[in-house]
KEKE-867607 format. One line per 2 residues: number of its first residue (from 1); their letters; for each residue x, y, z of N, C-alpha, C. Coordinates in Angstrom, 2 decimals, padded with zeros to 5 digits. Each point is the difference from the previous one (the first is absolute). Layout:
# residues N
NUM) a) X,Y,Z,X,Y,Z,X,Y,Z ~ ...
//
This chain:
# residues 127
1) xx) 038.12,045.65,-055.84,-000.02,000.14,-001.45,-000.05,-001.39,-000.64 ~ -000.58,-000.34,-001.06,-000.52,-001.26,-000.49,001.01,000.11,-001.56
3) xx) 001.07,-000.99,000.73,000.74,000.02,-001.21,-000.03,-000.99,-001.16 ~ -000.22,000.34,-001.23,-000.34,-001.01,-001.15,001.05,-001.11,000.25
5) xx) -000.18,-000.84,-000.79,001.13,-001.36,-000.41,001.08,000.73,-000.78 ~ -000.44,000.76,-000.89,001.14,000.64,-001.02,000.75,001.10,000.91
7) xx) -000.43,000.31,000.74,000.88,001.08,000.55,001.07,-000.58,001.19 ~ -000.87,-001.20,000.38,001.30,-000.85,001.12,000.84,-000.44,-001.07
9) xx) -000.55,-000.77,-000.92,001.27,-000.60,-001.19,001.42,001.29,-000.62 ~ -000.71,000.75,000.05,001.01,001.36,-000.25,000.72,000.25,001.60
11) xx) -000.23,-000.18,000.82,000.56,000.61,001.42,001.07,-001.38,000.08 ~ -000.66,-001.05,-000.25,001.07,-001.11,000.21,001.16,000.51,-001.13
13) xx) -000.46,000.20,-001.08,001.06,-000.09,-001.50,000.97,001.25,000.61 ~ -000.78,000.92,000.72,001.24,001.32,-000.02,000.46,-000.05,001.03
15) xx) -000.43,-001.07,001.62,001.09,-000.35,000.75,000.93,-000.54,-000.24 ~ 000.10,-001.06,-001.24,001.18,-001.14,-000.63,000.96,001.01,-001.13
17) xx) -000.54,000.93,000.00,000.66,000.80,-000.92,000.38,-000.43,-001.44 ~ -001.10,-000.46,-000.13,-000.94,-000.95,-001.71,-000.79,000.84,-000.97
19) xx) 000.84,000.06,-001.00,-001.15,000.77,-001.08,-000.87,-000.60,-000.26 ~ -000.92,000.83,-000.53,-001.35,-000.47,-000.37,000.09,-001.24,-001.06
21) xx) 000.59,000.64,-001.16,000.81,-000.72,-001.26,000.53,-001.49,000.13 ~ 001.41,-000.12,001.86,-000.01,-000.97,-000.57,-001.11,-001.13,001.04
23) xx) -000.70,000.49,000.70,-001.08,-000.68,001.05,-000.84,-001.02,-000.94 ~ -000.64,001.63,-001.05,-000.95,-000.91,-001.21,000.54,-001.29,-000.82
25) xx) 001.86,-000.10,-000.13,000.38,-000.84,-000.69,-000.02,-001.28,001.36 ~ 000.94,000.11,000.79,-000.13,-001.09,001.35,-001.72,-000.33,-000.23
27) xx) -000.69,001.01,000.05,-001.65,-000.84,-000.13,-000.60,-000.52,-000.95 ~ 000.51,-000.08,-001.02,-000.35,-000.16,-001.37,-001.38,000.44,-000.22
29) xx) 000.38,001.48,000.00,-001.55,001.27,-000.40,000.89,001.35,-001.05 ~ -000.63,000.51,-000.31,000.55,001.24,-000.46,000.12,000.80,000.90
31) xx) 000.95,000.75,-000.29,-000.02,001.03,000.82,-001.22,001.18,-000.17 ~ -000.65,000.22,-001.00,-001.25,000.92,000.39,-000.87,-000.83,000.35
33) xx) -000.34,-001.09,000.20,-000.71,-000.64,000.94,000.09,000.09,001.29 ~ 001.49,-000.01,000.30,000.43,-000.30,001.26,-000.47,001.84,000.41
35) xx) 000.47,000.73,-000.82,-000.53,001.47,000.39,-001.48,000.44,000.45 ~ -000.83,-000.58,-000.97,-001.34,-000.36,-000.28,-000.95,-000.71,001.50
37) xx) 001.18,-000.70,000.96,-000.01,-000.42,001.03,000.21,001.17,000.78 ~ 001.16,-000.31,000.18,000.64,001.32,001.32,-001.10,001.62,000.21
39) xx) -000.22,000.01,-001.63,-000.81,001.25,000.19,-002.01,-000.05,000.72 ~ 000.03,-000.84,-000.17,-001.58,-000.93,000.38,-000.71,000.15,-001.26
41) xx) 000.22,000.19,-001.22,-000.79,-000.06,-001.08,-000.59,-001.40,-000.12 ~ 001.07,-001.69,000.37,-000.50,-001.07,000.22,000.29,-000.39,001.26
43) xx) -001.32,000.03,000.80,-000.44,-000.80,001.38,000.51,-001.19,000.02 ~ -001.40,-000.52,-001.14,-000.49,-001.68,000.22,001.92,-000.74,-000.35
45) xx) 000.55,-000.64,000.69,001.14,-000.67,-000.50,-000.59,-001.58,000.27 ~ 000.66,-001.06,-000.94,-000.01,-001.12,-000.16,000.76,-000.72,000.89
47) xx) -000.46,-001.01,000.49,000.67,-000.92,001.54,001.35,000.17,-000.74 ~ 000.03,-000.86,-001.12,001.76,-000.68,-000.34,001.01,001.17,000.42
49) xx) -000.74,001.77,-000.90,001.11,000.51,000.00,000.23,000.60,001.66 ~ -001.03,000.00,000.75,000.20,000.49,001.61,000.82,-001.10,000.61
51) xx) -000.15,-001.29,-000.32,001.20,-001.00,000.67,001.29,000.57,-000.50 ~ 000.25,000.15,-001.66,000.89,000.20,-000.24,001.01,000.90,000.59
53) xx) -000.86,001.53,-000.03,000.29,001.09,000.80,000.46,-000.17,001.45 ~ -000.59,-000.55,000.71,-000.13,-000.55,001.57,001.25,-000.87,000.26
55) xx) 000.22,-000.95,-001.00,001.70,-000.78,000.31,000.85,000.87,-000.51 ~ -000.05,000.95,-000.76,001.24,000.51,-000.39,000.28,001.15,000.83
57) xx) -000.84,000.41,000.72,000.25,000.87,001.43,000.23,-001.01,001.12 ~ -000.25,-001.35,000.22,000.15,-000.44,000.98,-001.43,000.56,000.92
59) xx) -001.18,-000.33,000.27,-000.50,000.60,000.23,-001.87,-000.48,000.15 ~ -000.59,-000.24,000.72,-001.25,-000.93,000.24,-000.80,001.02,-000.98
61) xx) -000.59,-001.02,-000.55,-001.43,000.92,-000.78,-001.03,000.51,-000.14 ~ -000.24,000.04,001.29,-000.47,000.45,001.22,000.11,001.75,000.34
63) xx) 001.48,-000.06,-000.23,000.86,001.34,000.33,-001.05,000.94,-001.22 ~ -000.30,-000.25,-000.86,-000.60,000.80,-000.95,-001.55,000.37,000.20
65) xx) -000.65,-000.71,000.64,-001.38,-000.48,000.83,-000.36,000.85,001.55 ~ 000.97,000.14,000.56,-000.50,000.84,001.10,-000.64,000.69,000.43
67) xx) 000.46,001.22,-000.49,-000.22,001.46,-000.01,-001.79,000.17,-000.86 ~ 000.04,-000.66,-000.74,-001.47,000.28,-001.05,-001.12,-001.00,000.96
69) xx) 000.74,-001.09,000.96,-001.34,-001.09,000.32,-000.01,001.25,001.50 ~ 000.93,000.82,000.45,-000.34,001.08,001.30,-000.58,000.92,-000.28
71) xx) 000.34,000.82,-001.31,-000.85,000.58,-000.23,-001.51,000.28,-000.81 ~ -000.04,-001.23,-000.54,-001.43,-000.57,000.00,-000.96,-000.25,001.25
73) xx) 000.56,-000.74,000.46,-000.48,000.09,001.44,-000.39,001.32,000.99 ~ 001.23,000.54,-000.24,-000.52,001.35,000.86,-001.04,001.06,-001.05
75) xx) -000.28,-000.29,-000.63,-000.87,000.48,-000.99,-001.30,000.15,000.30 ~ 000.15,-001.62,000.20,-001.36,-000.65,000.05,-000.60,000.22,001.50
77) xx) 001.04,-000.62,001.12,-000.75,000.69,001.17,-000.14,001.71,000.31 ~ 000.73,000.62,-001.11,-000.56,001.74,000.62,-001.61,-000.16,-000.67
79) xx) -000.14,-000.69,-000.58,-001.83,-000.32,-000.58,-000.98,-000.12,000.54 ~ 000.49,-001.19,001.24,-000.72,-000.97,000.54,-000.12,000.66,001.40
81) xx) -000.53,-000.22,001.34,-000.50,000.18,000.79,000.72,-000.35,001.13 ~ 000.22,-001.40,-000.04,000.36,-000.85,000.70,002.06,-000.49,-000.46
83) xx) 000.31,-000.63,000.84,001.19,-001.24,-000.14,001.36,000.79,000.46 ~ 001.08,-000.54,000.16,000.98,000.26,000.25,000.91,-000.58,-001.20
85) xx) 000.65,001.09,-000.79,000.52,-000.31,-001.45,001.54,-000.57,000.31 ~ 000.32,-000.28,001.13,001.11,-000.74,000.09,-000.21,-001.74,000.12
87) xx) -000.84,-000.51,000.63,-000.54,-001.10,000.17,-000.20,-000.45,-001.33 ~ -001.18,000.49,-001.01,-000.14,000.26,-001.13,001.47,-000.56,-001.10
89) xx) 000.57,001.14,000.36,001.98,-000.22,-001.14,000.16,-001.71,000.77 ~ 000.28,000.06,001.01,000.20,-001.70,000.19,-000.57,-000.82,-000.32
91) xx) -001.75,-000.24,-000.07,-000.32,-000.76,-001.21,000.76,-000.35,-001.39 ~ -000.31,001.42,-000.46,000.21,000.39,-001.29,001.14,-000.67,-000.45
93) xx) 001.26,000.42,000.86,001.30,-000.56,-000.33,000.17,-001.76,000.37 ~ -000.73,-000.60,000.48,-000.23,-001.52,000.10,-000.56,-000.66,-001.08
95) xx) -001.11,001.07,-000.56,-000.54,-000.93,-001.56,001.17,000.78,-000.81 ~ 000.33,000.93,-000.24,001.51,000.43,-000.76,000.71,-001.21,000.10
97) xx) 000.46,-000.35,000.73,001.35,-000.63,000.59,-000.51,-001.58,-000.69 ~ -001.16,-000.10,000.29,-000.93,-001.40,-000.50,000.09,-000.05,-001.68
99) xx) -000.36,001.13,-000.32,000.14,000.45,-001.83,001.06,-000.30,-000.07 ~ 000.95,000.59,000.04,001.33,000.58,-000.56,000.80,-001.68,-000.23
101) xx) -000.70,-001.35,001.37,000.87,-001.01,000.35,-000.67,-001.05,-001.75 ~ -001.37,000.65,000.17,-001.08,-000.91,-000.77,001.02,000.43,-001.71
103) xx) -000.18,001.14,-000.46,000.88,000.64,-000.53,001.19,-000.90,-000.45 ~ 001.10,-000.33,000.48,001.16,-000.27,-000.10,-000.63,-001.69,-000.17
105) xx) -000.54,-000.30,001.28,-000.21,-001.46,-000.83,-000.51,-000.10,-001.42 ~ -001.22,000.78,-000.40,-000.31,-000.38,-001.01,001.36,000.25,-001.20
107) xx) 000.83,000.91,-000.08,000.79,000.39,-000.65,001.06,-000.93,-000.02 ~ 000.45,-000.57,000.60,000.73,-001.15,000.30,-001.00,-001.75,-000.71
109) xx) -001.11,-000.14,000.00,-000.74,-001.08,-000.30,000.23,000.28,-001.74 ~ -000.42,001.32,-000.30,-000.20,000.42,-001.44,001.56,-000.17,-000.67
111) xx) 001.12,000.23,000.93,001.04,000.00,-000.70,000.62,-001.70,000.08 ~ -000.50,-000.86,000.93,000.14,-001.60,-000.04,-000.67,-000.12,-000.97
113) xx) -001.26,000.59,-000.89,-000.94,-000.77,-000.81,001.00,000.28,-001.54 ~ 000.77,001.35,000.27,000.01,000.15,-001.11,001.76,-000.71,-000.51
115) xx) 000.67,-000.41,000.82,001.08,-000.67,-000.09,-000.11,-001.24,-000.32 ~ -001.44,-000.65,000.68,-000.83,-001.25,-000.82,-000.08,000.50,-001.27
117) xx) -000.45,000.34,-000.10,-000.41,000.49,-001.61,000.77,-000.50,-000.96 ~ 001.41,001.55,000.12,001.05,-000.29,-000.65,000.94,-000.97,-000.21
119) xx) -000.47,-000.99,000.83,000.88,-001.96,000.23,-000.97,-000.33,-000.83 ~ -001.08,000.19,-000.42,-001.41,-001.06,-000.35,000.34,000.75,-001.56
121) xx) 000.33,001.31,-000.39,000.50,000.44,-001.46,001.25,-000.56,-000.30 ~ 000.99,-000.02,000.77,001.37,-000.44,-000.06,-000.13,-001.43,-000.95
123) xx) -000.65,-000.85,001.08,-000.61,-001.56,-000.55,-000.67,-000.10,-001.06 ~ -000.38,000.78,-000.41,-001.14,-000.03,-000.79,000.93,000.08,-001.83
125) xx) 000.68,001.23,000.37,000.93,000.52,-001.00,001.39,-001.11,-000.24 ~ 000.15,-000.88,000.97,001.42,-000.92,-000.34,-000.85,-001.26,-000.50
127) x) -001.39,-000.45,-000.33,-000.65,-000.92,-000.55,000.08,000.51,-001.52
//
């Protein structure tokens, strides 16, 4: 079974025994957003808030990625003719693993640029 992102984010929230209510506040989302999630009405989620989500479970971000890059895969080879769809997931999960690292660096560079920033306003504002 090919489980959404919103529906693991709900399986994590109701193993911790976490309302929805106060998850959305710890995430700084609404809670019908956060619903809006869990239910799959919104797929597409934004890197920041999947890191966000991902440390506050303790939890690689990755963990949310699995299940959809296997069953894509097995999708695709019931199509095809040829291959062995396990060989295949090990690729797959190496450029994952490659993303996810590329990912965090950039998120980390963007958040050095922007702490520059706010020193370069700071200065700017005590002139």
């Amino acid at each position: 079974m090919n489980k959404n992102i919103g529906y693991k984010i709900k399986e994590l929230r109701e193993q911790k025994n976490i309302s929805q209510e106060n998850l959305a506040f710890q995430l700084d989302v609404s809670q019908s957003y956060l619903s809006k999630i869990e239910n799959g009405t919104i797929e597409k989620l934004d890197f920041l808030f999947m890191q966000k989500v991902a440390e506050f479970f303790k939890v690689e971000p990755q963990y949310f990625m699995d299940d959809q890059i296997f069953q894509n895969i097995v999708d695709n080879n019931h199509s095809s003719a040829f291959g062995n769809p396990y060989s295949t997931i090990t690729i797959n999960n190496t450029v994952t693993d490659d993303l996810v690292k590329s990912l965090v660096q950039n998120q980390e560079q963007i958040s050095q640029l922007m702490e520059m920033q706010n020193r370069l306003i700071e200065q700017l504002l005590k002139k």
